[in-house]
C-alpha positions in Angstrom: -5.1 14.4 -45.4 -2.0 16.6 -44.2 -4.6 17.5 -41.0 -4.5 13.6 -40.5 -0.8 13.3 -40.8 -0.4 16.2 -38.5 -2.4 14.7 -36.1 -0.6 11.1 -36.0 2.9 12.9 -35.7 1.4 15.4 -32.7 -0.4 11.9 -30.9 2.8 9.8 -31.1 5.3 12.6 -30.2 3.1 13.5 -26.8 2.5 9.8 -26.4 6.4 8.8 -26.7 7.0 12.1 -24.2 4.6 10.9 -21.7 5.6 7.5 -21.9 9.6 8.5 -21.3 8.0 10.1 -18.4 5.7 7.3 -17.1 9.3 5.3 -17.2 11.6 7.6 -15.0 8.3 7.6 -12.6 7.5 4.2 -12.3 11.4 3.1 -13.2 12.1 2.3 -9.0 8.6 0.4 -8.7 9.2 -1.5 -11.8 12.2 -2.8 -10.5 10.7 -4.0 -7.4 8.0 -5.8 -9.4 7.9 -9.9 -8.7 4.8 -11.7 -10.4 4.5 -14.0 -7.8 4.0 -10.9 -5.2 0.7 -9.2 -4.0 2.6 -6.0 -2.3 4.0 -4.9 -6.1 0.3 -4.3 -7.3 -0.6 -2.6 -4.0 2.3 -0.6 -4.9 2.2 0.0 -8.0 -1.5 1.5 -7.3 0.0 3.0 -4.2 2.4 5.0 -6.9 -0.7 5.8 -9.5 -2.5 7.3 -7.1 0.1 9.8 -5.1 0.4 11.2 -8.8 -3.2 11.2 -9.2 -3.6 12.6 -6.0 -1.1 15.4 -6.1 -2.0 16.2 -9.6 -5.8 16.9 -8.2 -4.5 18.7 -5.1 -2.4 21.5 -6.7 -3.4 21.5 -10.0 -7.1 20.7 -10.0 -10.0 22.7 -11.9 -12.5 21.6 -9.3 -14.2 23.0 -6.5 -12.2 23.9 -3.3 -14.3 21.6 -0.6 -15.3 18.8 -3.4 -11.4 18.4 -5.3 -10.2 18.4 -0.9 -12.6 15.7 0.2 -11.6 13.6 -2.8 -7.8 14.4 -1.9 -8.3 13.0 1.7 -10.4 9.7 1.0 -7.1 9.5 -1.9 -4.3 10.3 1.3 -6.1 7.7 3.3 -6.3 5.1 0.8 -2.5 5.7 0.6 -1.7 5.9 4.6 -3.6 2.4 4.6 -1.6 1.3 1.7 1.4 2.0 3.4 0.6 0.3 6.4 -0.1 -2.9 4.0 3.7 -2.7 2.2 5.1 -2.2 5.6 3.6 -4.8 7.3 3.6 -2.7 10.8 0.0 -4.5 12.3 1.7 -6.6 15.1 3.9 -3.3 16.2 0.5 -1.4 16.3 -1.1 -3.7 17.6 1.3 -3.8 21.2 3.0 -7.3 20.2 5.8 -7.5 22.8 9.4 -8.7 21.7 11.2 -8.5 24.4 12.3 -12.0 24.7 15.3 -13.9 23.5 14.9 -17.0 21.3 17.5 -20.1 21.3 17.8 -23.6 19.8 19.2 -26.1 21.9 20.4 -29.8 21.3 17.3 -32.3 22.0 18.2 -35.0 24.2 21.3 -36.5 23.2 21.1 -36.2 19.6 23.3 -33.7 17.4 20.7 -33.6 14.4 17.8 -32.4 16.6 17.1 -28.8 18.1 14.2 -27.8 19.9 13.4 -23.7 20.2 13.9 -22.4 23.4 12.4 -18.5 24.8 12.2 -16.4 27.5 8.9 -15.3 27.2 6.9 -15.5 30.0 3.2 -17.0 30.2 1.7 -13.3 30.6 4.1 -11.8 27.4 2.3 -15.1 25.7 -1.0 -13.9 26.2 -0.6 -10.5 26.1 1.0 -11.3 22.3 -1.5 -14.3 21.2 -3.9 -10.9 21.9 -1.7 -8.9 19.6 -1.6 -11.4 16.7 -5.2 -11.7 17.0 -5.6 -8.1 17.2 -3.1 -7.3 14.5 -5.1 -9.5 12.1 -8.0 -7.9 12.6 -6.2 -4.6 12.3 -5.1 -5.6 9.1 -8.5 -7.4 7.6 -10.5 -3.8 8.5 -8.0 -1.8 6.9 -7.8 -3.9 4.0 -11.6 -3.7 3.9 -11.5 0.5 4.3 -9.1 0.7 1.4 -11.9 -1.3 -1.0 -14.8 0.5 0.5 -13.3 4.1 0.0 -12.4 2.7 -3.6 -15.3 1.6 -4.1 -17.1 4.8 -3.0 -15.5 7.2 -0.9 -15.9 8.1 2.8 -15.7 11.7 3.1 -16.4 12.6 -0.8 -18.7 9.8 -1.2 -17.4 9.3 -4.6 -15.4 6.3 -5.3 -11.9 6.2 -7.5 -14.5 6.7 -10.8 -15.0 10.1 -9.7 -11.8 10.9 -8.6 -10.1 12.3 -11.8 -10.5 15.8 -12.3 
C-alpha cells in the first residue's frame, strides 16, 4: 500500500513538473491560438515537433544514419510548415509588385470608386502565372508535409516511428 502511495505522489509531482514545463513552452503559441484559424494547429504541430525533433537529434539512443534520416524528413516537414504560416508562395513563385494601385471617383458620383493600377498587360500575365504557380506551389507542399507524415521520405518511416 505505501509502494502505491509512493507511486501516486512520484506520478503527479513529475506530471505537475512537466506540465509547468509544457506551459512556459507552448505559453507564446497558446496565445496565438484562434479556433476559427487553421495556421494555430499547423503551429502548434509545427512547435511539437521542433521539440520532438531536437530531442531525437542531440539526445537520441538510436542509431547514427537511422535517428539522422528521421531528423531530416522531421526538419523538412518543419521548413514546409514554415512556408505554410508565412504564406511566402506568390514571393517564391516570381509574383511581381511593382505597380501602384489607386481608387478614383467613378463618373460623377462621390459614393462610387473604381480601382485604378499601373500594371502593365505583360506584369498581368507574368503574375496570373505566379498566382497559378504559387497555388500549385502551395497544394504540393501541403501534400509533401502529409506524405512525409504519413511515411517518410528519406527514413521511410512516418511520424509513428519517429519517437525514439
Amino acid at each position: 500500500m505505501f509502494k502505491r502511495i509512493k507511486w501516486w505522489i512520484e506520478d503527479v509531482y513529475y506530471n505537475t513538473i512537466n506540465g509547468v514545463r509544457s506551459i512556459i513552452k507552448y505559453t507564446p503559441t497558446v496565445f496565438r491560438m484562434r479556433d476559427y484559424d487553421r495556421d494555430f494547429t499547423v503551429l502548434i504541430f509545427k512547435k511539437s515537433l521542433e521539440q520532438l525533433c531536437n530531442r531525437i537529434e542531440f539526445k537520441g539512443s538510436e542509431v547514427e544514419d537511422e535517428r539522422m534520416k528521421k531528423v531530416k524528413d522531421m526538419r523538412r516537414v518543419i521548413e514546409l510548415m514554415d512556408n505554410f504560416l508565412v504564406d511566402n508562395y506568390l514571393e517564391r513563385s516570381g509574383y511581381d509588385d511593382n505597380f501602384q494601385i489607386t481608387f478614383e471617383k467613378y463618373s460623377d458620383s462621390d459614393k462610387l470608386y473604381q480601382l485604378k493600377d499601373t500594371c502593365t498587360k505583360e506584369q498581368k500575365k507574368r503574375n496570373d502565372n505566379s498566382i497559378k504557380l504559387a497555388h500549385k506551389l502551395e497544394n504540393n507542399e501541403w501534400n509533401e508535409i502529409w506524405d512525409t507524415i504519413k511515411k517518410g521520405k528519406e527514413s521511410n518511416i512516418g511520424l509513428q516511428g519517429w519517437w525514439d
